[in-house]
C-alpha positions in Angstrom: 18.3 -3.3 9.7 21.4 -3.6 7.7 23.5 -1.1 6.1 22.7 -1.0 3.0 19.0 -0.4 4.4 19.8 2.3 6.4 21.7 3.8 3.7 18.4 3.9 1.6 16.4 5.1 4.6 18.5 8.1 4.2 17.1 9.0 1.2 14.0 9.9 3.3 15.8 11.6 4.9 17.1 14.0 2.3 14.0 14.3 0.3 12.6 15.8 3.6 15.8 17.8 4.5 15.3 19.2 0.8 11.3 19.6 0.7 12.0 21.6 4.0 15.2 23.8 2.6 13.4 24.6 -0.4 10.2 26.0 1.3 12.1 28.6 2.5 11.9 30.1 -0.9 8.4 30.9 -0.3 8.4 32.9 2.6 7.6 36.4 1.9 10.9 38.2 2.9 13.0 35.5 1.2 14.5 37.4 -1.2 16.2 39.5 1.9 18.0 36.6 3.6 18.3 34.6 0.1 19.7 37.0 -2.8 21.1 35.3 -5.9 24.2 34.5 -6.2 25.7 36.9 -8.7 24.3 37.2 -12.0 23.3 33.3 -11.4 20.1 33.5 -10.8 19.8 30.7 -8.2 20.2 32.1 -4.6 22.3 29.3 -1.6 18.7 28.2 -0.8 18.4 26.6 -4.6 22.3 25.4 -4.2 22.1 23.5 -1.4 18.8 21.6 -2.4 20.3 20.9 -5.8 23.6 19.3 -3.2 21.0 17.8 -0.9 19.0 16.3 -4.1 22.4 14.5 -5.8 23.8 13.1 -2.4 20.8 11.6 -2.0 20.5 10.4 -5.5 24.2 8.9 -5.1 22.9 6.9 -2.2 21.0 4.9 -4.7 23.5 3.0 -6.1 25.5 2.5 -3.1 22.9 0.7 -1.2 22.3 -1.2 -4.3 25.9 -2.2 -5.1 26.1 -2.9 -1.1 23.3 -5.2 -1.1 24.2 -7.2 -3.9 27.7 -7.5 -3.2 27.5 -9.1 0.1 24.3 -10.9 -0.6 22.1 -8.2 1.8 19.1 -7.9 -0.2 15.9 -8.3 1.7 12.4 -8.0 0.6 12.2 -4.8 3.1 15.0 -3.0 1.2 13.4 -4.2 -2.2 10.2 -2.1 -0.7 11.9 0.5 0.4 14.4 1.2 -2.1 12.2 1.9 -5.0 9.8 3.7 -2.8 13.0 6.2 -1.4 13.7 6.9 -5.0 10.2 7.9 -6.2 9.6 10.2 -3.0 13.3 11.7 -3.3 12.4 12.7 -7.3 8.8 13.0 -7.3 9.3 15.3 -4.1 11.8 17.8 -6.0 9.7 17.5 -9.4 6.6 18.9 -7.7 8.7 21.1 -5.8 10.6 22.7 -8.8 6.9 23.0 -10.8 7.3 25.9 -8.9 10.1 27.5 -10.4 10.1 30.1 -13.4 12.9 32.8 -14.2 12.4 36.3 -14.6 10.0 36.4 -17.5 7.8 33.9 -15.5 8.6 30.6 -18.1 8.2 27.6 -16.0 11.7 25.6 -15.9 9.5 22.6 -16.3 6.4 22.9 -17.0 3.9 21.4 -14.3 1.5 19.1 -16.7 5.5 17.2 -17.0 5.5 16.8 -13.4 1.8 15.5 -13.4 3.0 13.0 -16.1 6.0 11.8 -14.2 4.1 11.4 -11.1 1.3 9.5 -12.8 3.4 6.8 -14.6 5.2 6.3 -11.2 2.1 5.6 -9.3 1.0 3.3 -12.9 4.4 1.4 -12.4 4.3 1.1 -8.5 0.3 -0.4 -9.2 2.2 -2.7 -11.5 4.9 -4.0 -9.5 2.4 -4.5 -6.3 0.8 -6.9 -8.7 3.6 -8.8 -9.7 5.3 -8.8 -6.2 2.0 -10.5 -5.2 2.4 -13.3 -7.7 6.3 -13.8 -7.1 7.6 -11.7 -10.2 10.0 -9.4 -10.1 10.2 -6.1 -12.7 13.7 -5.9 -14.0 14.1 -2.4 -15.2 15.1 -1.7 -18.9 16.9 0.4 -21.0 14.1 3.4 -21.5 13.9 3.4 -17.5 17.5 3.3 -16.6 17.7 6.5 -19.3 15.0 7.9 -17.6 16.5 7.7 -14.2 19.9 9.2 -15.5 17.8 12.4 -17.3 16.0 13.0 -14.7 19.7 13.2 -11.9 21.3 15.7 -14.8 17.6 17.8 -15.0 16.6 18.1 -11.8 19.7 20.1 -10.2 19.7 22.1 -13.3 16.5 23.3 -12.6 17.4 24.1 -9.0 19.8 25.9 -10.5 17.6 28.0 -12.5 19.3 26.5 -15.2 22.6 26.5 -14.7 24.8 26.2 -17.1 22.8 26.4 -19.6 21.8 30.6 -18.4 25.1 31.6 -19.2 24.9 31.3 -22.5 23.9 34.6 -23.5 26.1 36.8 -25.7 26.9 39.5 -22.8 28.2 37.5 -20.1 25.0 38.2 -17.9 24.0 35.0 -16.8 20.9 35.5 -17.9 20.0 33.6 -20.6 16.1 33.9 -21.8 16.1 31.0 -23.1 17.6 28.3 -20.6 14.0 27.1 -20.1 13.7 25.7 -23.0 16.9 23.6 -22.5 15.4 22.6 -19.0 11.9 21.8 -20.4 13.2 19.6 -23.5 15.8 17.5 -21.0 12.3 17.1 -18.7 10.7 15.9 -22.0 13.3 14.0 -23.1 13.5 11.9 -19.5 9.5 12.0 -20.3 9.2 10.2 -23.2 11.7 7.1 -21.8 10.2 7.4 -18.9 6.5 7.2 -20.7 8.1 4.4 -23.0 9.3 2.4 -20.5 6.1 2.1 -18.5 3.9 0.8 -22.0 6.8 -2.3 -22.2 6.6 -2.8 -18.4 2.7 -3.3 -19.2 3.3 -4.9 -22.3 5.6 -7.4 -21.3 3.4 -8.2 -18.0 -0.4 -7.9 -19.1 -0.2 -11.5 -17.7 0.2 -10.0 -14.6 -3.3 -8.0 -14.6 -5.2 -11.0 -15.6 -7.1 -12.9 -12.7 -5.7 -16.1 -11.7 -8.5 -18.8 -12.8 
C-alpha cells in the first residue's frame, strides 16, 4: 500500500475516532464531565470532533496531490478515496442531525441530512456503473462547491454555531438565531450538491443504458 493510500485510509480512521468522541455527548451524565465552554455553547467534546472532522478532511487533498504528483494513483485508492470522503461527511452529517441549541432548533435539519446521504448513494450507484464500462466521473464545479460548503458547515455546526452565536447584541454567545445561518449554509451545500448529481446523470444517461 502506498502513501498516499494509507493517508486516505486514515480518514477511516477519523470518521471512527469522531463517531466515537461525539457519542459521548449522549451519555446521560455528560453534561457533568462535558460543560460548555463559556458562554459558547459547544462543550471540548463538540471541539475536538469539529478538530478531528477538518484534519481528516485536509487529508483529502494531500493524498490526492500525493498521488498525482508522483504518478501513485491506483484503482484501490480511486475506490477508496471517494468512499473515505463520503463515510468521513456522511458520518458527522447524521451525527450532527442530532444537534439543536437551547430552544431545541435543529442546527441542520435532519430531512438535509437524508438528502445528502441519498444523492451520495445516487452518485456512488452512478460511478459503479461507469467504472464498470471504463468511464471515469470527473467532478464539476456544483460538486467541488458542494464539497467546500459542506468543510466550512459542518465544524460550525459542531460548534453549535460558532461564530455565527456570538452575534447577539449583549455579548452572550447566545445568539437565537445561529441556526438559521447553519441551516441556509446546509442548504446552500444542498442545492450544488442536488445540482450536481442531475448533470452527473445528465451528462452520463449513456451510462444507464444496456449495452446491445
Amino acid at each position: 500500500m502506498n502513501t498516499p493510500n494509507k493517508i486516505t485510509l486514515t480518514r477511516f480512521l477519523f470518521a471512527f475516532l469522531m463517531i466515537i468522541i461525539y457519542s459521548l455527548n449522549f451519555l446521560p451524565q455528560s453534561a457533568s464531565f462535558a460543560p460548555n465552554l463559556g458562554t459558547s455553547g459547544f462543550n471540548w467534546i463538540d471541539l475536538v470532533c469539529a478538530v478531528v472532522f477538518i484534519i481528516g478532511a485536509v487529508t483529502d487533498s494531500i493524498d490526492g496531490h500525493l498521488a498525482r504528483k508522483h504518478n501513485l494513483v491506483t484503482n484501490l485508492g480511486k475506490f477508496m478515496d471517494p468512499l473515505a470522503d463520503k463515510f468521513l461527511v456522511d458520518s458527522a452529517l447524521i451525527l450532527l442531525a442530532t444537534a439543536r441549541d437551547s430552544n431545541g432548533h435543529f442546527y441542520i435539519y435532519p430531512f438535509l441530512v437524508v438528502l445528502f446521504v441519498g444523492r451520495d448513494l445516487a452518485m456512488d450507484g452512478l460511478r459503479m456503473i461507469a467504472n464498470n464500462k471504463g468511464r471515469v466521473l470527473a467532478a464539476n464545479i456544483y460538486g467541488k462547491i458542494k464539497t467546500v460548503m459542506e468543510m466550512i458547515v459542518i465544524p460550525i455546526i459542531f460548534l453549535r454555531g460558532f461564530p455565527f452565536s456570538y452575534f447577539d447584541m449583549q455579548g452572550q454567545g447566545s445568539w437565537e438565531y445561529s441556526y438559521i445561518v447553519t441551516n441556509v449554509l446546509s442548504l446552500i451545500a444542498l442545492v450544488m450538491s442536488l445540482v450536481s448529481c442531475v448533470i452527473y446523470f445528465k451528462q452520463n444517461k449513456d451510462v444507464l443504458k444496456e449495452n446491445k
